[in-house]
Every structure is written in structure tokens, then in C-alpha cells.
C-alpha positions in Angstrom: -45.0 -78.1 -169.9 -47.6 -79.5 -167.7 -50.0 -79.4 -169.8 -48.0 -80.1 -173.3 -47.0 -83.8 -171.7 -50.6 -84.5 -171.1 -51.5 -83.5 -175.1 -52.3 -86.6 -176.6 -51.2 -84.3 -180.3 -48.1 -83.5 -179.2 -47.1 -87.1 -177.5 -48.0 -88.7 -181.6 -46.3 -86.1 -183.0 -42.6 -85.4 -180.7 -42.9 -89.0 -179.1 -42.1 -90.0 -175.8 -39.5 -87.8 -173.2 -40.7 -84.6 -174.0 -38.4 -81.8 -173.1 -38.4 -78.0 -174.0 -35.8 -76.5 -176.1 -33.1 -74.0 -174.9 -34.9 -70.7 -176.4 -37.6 -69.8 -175.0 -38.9 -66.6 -176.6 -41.6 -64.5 -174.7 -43.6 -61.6 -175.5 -45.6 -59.5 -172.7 -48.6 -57.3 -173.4 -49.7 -55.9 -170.0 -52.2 -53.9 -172.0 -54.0 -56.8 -173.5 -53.4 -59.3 -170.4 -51.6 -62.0 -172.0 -48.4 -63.4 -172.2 -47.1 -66.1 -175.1 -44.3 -68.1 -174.7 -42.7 -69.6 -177.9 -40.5 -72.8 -177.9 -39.7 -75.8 -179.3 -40.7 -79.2 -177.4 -38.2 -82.0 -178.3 -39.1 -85.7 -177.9 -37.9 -89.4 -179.2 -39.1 -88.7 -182.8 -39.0 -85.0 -183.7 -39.1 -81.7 -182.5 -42.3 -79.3 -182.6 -42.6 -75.2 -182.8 -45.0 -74.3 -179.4 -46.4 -71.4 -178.6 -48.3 -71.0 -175.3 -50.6 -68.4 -174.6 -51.6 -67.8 -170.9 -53.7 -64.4 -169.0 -51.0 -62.2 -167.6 -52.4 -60.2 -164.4 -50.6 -57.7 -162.4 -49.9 -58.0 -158.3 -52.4 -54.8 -158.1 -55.0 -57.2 -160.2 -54.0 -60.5 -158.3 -54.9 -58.4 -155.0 -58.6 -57.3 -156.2 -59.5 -60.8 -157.8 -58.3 -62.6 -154.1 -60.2 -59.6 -152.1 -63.0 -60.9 -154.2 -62.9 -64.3 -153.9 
């Protein structure tokens, strides 16, 4: 949501007091390392379908990439 309240599309588009909806659908694909979220984002002047898209990483993976770093 962080970054949806800072979208300058979204803001013209829902308005002002932006708030997510009550379903929030998510699908997980380990296999492909992503997981989407899908939602509406309600605001002063309408509501907008969202879909947000972010790399999904197992504790195993989180471990190598910090051993890494």
C-alpha cells in the first residue's frame, strides 16, 4: 500500500484516502518466485482493480542471499 499511496496514477484516478478493499486474493508460485496480490484500492472518487506483483523467496533462499551479502 506503501507504494500505491505514493502513485501519482492511482491518487488522479481513486482520489484522496486511499484504502484497500476487504478481498484480497493471492496467488503463490514458489516455482517461479513470485507472488501477486489482487485487490481493490478505494478512495474519495472511485474504486480501482490492483494487482501487485512482488519476488517471493523461501527462508532456505533468504539465508544464502544474507550469507552473501
Amino acid at each position: 500500500m506503501l507504494h500505491i499511496k505514493k502513485d501519482q496514477r492511482v491518487i488522479d484516478f481513486c482520489g484522496d484516502n486511499l484504502k484497500p478493499g476487504y478481498w484480497v486474493s493471492v496467488n503463490e508460485s514458489p516455482s517461479d518466485n513470485y507472488i501477486k496480490f489482487g485487490f481493490k484500492v478505494k478512495g474519495s472518487s472511485g474504486d480501482l482493480g490492483t494487482s501487485v506483483i512482488a519476488d517471493y523467496l523461501t527462508h532456505r533462499e533468504l539465508t544464502i542471499l544474507e550469507t552473501e551479502r
